[in-house]
N, C-alpha and C positions, 0 to 999 in steps of 0.2 A: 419216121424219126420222131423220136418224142422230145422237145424242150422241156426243158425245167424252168420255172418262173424265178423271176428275181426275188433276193429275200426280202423281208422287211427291213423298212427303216429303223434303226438305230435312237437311241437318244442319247446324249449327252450327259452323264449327273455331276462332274465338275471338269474345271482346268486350273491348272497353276505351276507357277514356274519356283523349283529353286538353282535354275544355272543362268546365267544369264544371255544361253546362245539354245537354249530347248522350253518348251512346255511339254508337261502332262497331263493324258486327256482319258479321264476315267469316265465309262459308257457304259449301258446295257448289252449286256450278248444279244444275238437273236438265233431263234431257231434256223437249224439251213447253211449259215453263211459259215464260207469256209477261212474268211481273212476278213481285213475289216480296212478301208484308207482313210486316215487322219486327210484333210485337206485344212491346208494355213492358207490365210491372206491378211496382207496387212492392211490396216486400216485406210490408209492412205492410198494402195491398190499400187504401187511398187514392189511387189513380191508375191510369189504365188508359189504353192508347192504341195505334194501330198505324198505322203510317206503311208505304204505297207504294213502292218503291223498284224500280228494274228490272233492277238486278244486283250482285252482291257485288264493294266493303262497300258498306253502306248504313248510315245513322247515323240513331239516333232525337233528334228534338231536343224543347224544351221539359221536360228535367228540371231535378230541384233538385240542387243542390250536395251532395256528400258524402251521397248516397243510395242505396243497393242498389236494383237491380232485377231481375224473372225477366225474362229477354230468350228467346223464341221463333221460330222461320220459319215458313212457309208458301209453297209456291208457287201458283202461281193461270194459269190460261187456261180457254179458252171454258167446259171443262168443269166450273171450277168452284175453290175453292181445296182445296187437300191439308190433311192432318189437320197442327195444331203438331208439330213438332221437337219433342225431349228438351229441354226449357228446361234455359239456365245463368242463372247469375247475377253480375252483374258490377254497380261502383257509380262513380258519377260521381266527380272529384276537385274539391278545394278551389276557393275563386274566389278570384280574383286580389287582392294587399292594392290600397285606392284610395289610391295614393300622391298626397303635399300635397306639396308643394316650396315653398320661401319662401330668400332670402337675404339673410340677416340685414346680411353684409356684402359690401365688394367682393372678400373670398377664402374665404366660404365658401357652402354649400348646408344647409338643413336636409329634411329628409326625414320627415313621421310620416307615420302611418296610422292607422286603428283596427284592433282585432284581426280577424283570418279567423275564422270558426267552423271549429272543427276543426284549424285549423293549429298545429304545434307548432315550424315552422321557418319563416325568410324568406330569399330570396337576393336581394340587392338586385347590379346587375350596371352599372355605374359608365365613362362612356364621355366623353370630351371629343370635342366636333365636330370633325370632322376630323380625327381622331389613329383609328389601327388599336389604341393598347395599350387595354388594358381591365384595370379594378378591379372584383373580383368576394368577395363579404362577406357572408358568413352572419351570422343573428342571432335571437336569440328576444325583440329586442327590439322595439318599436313607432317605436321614432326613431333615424337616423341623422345624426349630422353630416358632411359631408365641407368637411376646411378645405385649406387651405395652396396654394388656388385661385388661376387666373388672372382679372383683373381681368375683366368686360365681355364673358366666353365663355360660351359655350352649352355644357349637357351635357345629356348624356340617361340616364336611371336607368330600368333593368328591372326593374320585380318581378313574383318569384313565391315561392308559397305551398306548404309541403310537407306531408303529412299524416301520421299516426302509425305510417302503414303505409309510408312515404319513398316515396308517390306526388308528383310534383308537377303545383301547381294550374295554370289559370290564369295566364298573364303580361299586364302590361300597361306599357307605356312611355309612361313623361312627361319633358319637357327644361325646364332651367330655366336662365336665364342669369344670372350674377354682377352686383354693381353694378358699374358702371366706377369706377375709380380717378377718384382727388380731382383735378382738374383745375388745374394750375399759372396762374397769372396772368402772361402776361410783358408785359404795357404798357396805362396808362393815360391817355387822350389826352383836353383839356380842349377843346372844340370853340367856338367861338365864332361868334354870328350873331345873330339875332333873336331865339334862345334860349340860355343857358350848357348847354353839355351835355359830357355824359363817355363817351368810344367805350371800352370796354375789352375787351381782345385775350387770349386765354387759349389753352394748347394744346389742340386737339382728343386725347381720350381714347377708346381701345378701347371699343366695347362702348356707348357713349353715344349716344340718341335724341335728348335735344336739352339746352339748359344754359339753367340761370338764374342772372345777375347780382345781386344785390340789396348796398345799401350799411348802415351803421352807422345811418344815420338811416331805413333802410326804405324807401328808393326801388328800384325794379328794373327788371330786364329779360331776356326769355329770347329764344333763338335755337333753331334746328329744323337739324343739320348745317352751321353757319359758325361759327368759331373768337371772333365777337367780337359785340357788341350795343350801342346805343345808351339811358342814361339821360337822358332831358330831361324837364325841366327841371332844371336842379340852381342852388345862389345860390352865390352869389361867397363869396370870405372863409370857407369852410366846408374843416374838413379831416376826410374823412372814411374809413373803410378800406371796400375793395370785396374782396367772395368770391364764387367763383367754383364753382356746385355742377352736376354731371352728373348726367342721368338715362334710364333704360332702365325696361324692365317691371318689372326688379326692384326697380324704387325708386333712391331719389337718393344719391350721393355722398357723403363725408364734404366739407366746404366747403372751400376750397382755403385753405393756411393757410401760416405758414412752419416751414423743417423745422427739427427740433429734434432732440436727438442729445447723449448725455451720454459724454462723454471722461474717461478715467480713467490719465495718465501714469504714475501711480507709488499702488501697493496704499493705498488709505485717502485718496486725495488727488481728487477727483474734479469736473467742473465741466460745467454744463447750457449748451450751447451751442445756435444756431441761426441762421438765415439774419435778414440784415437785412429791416427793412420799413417802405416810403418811408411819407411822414406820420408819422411815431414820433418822439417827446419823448422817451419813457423805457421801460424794460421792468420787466416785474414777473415775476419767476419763482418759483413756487412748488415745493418737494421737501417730500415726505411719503415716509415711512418704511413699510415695510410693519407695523411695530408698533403703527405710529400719528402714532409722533412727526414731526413736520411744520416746516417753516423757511422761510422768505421773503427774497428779496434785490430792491432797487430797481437798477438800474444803466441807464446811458445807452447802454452797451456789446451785446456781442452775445453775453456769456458770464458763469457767475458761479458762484463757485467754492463746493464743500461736502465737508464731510466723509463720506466712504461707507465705515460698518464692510461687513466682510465676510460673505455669507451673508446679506443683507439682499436685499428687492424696493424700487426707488425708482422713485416716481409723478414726475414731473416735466411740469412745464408754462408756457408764459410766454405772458403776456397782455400785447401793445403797449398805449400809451396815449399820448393826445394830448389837446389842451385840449377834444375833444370827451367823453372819456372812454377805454372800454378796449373791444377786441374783445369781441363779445359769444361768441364760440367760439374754444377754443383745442385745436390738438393735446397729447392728454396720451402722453409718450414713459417707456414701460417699460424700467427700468434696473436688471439683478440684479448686481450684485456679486459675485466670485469664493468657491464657500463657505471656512470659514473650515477652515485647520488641524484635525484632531480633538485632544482634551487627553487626558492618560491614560490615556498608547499604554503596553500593556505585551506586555512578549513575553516569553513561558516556554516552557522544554523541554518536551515531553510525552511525548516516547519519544528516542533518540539520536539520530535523523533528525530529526524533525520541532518545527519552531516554534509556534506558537498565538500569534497576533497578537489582541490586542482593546484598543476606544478607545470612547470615548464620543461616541454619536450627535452631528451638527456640521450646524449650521442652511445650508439653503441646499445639501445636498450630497445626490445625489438616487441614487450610487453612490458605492463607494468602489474604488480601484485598487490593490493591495497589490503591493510589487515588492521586489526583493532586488539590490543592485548585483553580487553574487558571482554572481548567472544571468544577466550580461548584462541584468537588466531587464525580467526577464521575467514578466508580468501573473498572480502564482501565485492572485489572486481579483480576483473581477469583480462585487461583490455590493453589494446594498443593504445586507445585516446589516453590524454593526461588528465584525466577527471572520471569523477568515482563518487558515488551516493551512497553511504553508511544511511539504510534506514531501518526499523522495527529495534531502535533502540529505546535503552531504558533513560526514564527521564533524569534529572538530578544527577547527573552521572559525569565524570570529567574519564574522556575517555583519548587512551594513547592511539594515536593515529601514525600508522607507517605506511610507506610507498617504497615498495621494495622494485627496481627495475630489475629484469630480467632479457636475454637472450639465448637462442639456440646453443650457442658454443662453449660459454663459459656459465652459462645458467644464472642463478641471481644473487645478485650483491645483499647481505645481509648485513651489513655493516652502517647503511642509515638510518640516522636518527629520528625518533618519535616525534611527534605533532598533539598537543595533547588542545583539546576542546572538551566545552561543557555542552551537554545538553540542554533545555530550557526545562526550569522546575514544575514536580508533579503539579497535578492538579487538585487544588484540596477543597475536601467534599462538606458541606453542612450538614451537622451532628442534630442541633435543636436551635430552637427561639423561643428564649423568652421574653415576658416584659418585664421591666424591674422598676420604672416609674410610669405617670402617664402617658407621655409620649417616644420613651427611651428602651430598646427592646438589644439585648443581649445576647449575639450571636457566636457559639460554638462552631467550630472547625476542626478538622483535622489539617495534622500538622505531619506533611509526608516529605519535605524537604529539611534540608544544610538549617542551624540556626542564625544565617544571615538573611535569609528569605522575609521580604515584605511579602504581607498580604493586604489586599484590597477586598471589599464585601462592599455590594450594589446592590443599592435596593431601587427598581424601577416602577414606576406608578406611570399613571396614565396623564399624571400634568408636571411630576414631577422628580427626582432623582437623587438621594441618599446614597454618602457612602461613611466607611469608616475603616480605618487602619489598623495594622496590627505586626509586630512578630512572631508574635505566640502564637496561642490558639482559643483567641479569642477576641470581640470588640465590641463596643454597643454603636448601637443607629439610634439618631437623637433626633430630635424634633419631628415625628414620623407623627401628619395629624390624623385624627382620629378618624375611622370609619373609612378608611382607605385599603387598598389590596394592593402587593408588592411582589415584582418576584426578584427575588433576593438567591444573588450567585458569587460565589470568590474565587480570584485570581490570584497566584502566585505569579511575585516579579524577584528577579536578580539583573547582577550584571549582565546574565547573557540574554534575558530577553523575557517575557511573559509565558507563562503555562495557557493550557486550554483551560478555559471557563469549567466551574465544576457543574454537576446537576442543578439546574435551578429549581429552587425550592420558594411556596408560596409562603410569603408574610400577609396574617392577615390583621390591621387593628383593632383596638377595640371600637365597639359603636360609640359613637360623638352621644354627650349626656344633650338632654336638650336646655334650648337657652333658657327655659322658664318653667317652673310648676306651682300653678295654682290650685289651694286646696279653699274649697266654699261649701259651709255646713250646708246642709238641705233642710234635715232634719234634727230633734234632738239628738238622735241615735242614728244619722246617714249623714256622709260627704260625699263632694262627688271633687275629684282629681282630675286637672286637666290640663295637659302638660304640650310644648314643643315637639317636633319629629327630631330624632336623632339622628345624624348621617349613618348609616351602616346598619341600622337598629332592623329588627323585624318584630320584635318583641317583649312585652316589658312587666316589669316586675315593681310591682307601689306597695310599701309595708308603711304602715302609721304603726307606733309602735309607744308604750307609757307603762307606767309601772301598776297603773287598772286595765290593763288588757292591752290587745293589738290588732286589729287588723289587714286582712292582706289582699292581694287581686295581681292575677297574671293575664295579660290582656294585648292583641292585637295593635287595638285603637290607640290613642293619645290621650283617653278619657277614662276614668272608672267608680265608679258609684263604689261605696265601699259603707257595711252598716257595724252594727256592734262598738259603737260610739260612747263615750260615756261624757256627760255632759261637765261644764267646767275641770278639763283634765289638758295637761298639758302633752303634746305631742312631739315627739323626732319624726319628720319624713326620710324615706330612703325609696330611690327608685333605681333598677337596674337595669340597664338595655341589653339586650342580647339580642347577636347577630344570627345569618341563618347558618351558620358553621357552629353556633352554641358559644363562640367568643362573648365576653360579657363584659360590662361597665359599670361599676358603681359610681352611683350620682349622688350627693349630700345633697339636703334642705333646710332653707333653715325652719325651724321647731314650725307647730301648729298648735295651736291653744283652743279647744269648743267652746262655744259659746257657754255663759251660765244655764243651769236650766231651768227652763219653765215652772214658774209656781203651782205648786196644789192646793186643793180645797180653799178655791174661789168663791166667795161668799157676797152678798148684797145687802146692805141691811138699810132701814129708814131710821132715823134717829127721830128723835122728837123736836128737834131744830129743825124740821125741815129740810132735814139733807139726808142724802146718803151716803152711806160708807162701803168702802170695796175691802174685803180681806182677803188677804193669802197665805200660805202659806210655803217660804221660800225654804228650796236645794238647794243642796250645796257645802262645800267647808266653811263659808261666810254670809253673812246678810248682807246685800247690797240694794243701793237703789232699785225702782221697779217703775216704769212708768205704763198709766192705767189710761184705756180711751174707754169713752164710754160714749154711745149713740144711742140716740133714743129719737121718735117721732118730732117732740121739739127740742129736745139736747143734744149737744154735740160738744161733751167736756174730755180734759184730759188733766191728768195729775201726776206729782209724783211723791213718793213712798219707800218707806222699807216693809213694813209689814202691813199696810192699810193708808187708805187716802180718802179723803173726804170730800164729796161732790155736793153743787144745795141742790133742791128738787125744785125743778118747773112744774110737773103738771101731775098730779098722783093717776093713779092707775096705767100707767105707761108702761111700753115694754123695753127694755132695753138689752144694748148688745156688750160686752165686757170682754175687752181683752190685757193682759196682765201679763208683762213679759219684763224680763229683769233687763239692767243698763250697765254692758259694758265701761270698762275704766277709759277707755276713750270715746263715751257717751252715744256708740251705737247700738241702740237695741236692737233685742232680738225680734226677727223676725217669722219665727216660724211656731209663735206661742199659738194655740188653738183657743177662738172666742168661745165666748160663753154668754145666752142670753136667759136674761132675768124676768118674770113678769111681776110689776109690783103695785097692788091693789090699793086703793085709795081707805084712808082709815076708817075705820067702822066695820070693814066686810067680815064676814067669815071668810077667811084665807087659810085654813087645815094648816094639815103639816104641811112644809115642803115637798117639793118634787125634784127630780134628776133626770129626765131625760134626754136621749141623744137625738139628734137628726141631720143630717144634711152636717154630720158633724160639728156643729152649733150645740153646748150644752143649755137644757133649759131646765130653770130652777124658780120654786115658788119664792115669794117674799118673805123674809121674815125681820121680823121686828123686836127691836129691844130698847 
């Protein structure tokens, strides 16, 4: 006898569950085997089981809901079965919620359940017979309503069950169908024969199984699919009102009644109408208030008028009556009145741009519409809260503010009045700067607001703070000292508050002149200038300036040598400071006058009296004093003179030194005359002609005599 060996083991390549009493366990085939056993065990080891199967997948059934299990292979033929697979483990999903369906009325569905174990989510999945669209609706609740239904249709509702880990359970589907709508009565036929009887005729309704008639006095009668049914016996001389109610599974109809309907031509004026109804003496209508308060009116008529504040719910109802008495069921007609206006609407600036609308909560208004007529109207909130932020408006602007309350049922009151606010004005920007005196500078603006608009212009420094006023578009900054930097900004102000600062813009002064300029000849033909630092200054400009020529020098320093001088000439000073921006100062001096100049042709002579004489020759437009020193080995004289002065002689053949320099009108001479030395031979010599030579800048000249 030959065996055959067991097959190979098996593996596993997944499990998973979508019922929540099976898994599915998809596996390798193996060569050989002829059927393959699933083995389940539960985690917990309260269950065990293996299920036959003869090829992958193969599903284990009979577990519990929301349970782990080890799931196993096995293969099996003749030889025998194979050793278990690597067990995995894998866990059933939730069961399905047991959806209740009921309809309360003919437009809506209710939906409970009780809770799933384990489920933490429900999809309930929403279908009208015969329609492709679908409503699909999560929920962690246990009850569903679905309203705003058609009368007498069939729907059908999916549920399923989700679990902690978003497996989902379990579906199941249940349908339910609406009540049919209230069935109209259109004719009541008195039949006469052997018995009094009443045929009465009513429209067939969607969705209706069958109808029952019944009268005031409790007589009735139903029908199964035909529009009308017979009461008999009925007695004569009886006036009595007939309803007409429709039925389906889901229960019966509201009874057929007449319609009623509240009309409201003009805000607060409003009246309870409805359709006439044969047999009727009188009608009795009642309105009740949703506060409570409640009114009654009798009338023979088909309407009857009341007063409807705004923001109110009104119950309304009318009951026929005749010498039998009154309907014993009446349609009650819901009536909301438009909500009211809100009171103590205020709107404030909050920033330039932006408004802040708020009012006080208003009965009956379930949103509120906030709009501006200056946007076209445009819905800047859409809220239940009583406050609302108009902002990215324009500045300068007086803008109409409305609060339109709104609700579902009657929609929104258009009828409140505007709220009108200003914005806070533009911001207006600096044009130029100039200066118009020394320390007075003229500042241009634009002018983008109302001409009630004050402006303000600041000017900030670093110790201290300038302003200047305006309505137009312009103002000066005054006393601004010199050599200072400013940053200068304007503000718009009105009643309703301040603009934003415009671009600030630099002011800068002129440089401060300095406190002093001193001009001191050097030379005949050189000065040197030498002046104070100027606050603000970097660099300066000295012009000596006369009607024999000018001089000029641009210079760093506080100093400046300046040549091209001409000697006794009168002078204007002017010096300008300039900053390092190129701002500039002109600074006034008063005049400068040169010194007289220097005599020529300096001469020595010996007289025959024993002295000697000094001549010169003076420059100049006048002759003036000149005072003469003269040193020598043993002299040391001085004189004075217009064109020569006369010395006596100590010692003959001496050398002497000469200098000859003219006398200021306020008797200081000059000092930058160049000497002159003489040698003068004692008498008898041979002494030539004279000599001129220079040295050491000392002129030397031979003696002559006359």
């Amino acid at each position: 006898m030959i065996c055959s060996p067991a097959p190979e083991v098996p593996s596993i390549d997944q499990a998973y569950s979508k019922h929540s009493d099976s898994i599915t366990v998809e596996f390798t085939q193996v060569s050989g085997a002829t059927s393959y056993i699933l083995r389940a065990e539960s985690v917990i080891g309260d269950f065990f089981s293996e299920t036959v199967v003869s090829s992958s997948p193969g599903t284990v059934m009979e577990l519990q809901p929301f349970t782990e299990y080890k799931l196993s292979v096995m293969s099996v033929n003749s030889g025998g079965r194979s050793q278990p697979s690597y067990p995995i483990q894998a866990g059933t999903v939730v069961m399905a919620p047991k959806l209740n369906t009921t309809s309360p009325d003919d437009s809506t569905i209710l939906v409970t359940w009780t809770p799933v174990e384990h489920a933490v989510l429900y999809t309930l999945c929403f279908i009208r017979e015969g329609s492709s669209s679908r409503l699909k609706l999560n929920t962690t609740d246990t009850m569903v309503t679905f309203d705003d239904l058609e009368s007498g249709t069939n729907y059908c509702i999916k549920g399923t069950a989700w679990d902690s880990e978003g497996r989902v359970g379990d579906d199941i589907t249940v349908c339910q169908i609406t009540r049919p709508p209230s069935p109209d009565v259109t004719h009541v036929q008195v039949t006469t024969g052997r018995s009094l009887g009443v045929t009465v005729y009513w429209q067939l309704v969607q969705g209706a199984e069958s109808y029952m008639v019944w009268t005031t006095n409790g007589q009735n009668c139903t029908s199964i699919g035909s529009s009308y049914c017979f009461i008999i016996p009925v007695e004569c001389g009886q006036n009595q009102s007939v309803f007409v109610i429709a039925y389906n599974k889901a229960g019966a109809s509201s009874p057929s009644e007449p319609n009623i309907w509240v009309e409201e031509p003009t805000a607060g004026n409003c009246s309870v109408v409805w359709d006439q109804v044969p047999l009727v003496e009188y009608y009795v209508a009642f309105i009740k208030r949703g506060d409570g308060m409640e009114e009654s009116c009798n009338t023979t008529g088909t309407s009857c008028p009341f007063f409807c504040m705004c923001g109110y719910t009104y119950l309304t109802t009318v009951f026929p009556y005749n010498q039998a008495g009154s309907s014993p069921y009446s349609q009650v007609q819901n009536y909301t009145t438009i909500p009211c206006c809100p009171d103590g609407v205020t709107v404030n600036l909050v920033s330039t741009e932006t408004l802040e609308v708020m009012w006080s909560p208003v009965k009956g208004a379930e949103l509120y519409e906030t709009t501006a007529a200056q946007t076209d109207d445009t819905i800047h909130c859409n809220d239940t809260a009583p406050v609302c932020v108009l902002s990215d408006l324009r500045c300068n602007t007086v803008y109409s503010v409305t609060v339109t309350p709104c609700s579902d049922l009657r929609g929104c009151n258009r009828t409140c009045n505007p709220h009108t606010h200003e914005t806070a004005p533009c911001a207006p920007e600096i044009i130029n700067m100039t200066q118009t005196e020394d320390s007075t500078y003229r500042v241009l603006f634009t002018n983008p607001n109302n001409p009630n608009t004050n402006y303000t212009i600041t000017a900030i420094g670093r110790q201290d703070i300038h302003k200047c006023h305006a309505r137009n578009n312009s103002c000066e900054l005054t006393q601004l000292p010199c050599g200072s930097t400013y940053e200068v900004m304007a503000v718009a102000t009105t009643t309703v508050g301040r603009s934003l600062p415009g671009f600030t813009k630099l002011l800068e002064t002129g440089p401060c002149c300095p406190m002093f300029i001193n001009v001191t000849q050097v030379t005949q033909a050189m000065t040197n200038v030498t002046w104070s630092p100027g606050s603000g200054a970097r660099s300066y400009i000295v012009t000596l300036t006369s009607s024999r020529g000018h001089a000029k020098c641009h210079t760093l320093d506080t100093h400046c040598l300046m040549g091209c001088i001409t000697c006794s000439t009168n002078y204007s000073v002017n010096l300008e400071a300039i900053s390092s921006s190129g701002h500039m100062s002109e600074c006034k001096h008063h005049g400068f006058s040169s010194s007289a100049c220097c005599p020529t042709s300096v001469k020595l002579y010996r007289r025959t009296n024993q002295s000697l004489r000094v001549y010169w020759r003076s420059l100049g437009p006048q002759i003036q004093n000149h005072t003469v020193e003269l040193y020598g080995t043993g002299a040391n004289h001085t004189c004075v003179g217009k064109k020569y002065c006369d010395i006596p002689e100590e010692t003959c053949g001496d050398v002497y030194t000469v200098v000859a320099a003219p006398v200021g009108l306020n008797g200081d001479k000059v000092s930058f005359c160049r000497p002159r030395m003489f040698s003068v031979p004692c008498p008898g010599s041979n002494a030539g002609m004279s000599k001129y030579l220079l040295s050491n800048s000392v002129q030397y000249s031979h003696f002559a005599t006359f």
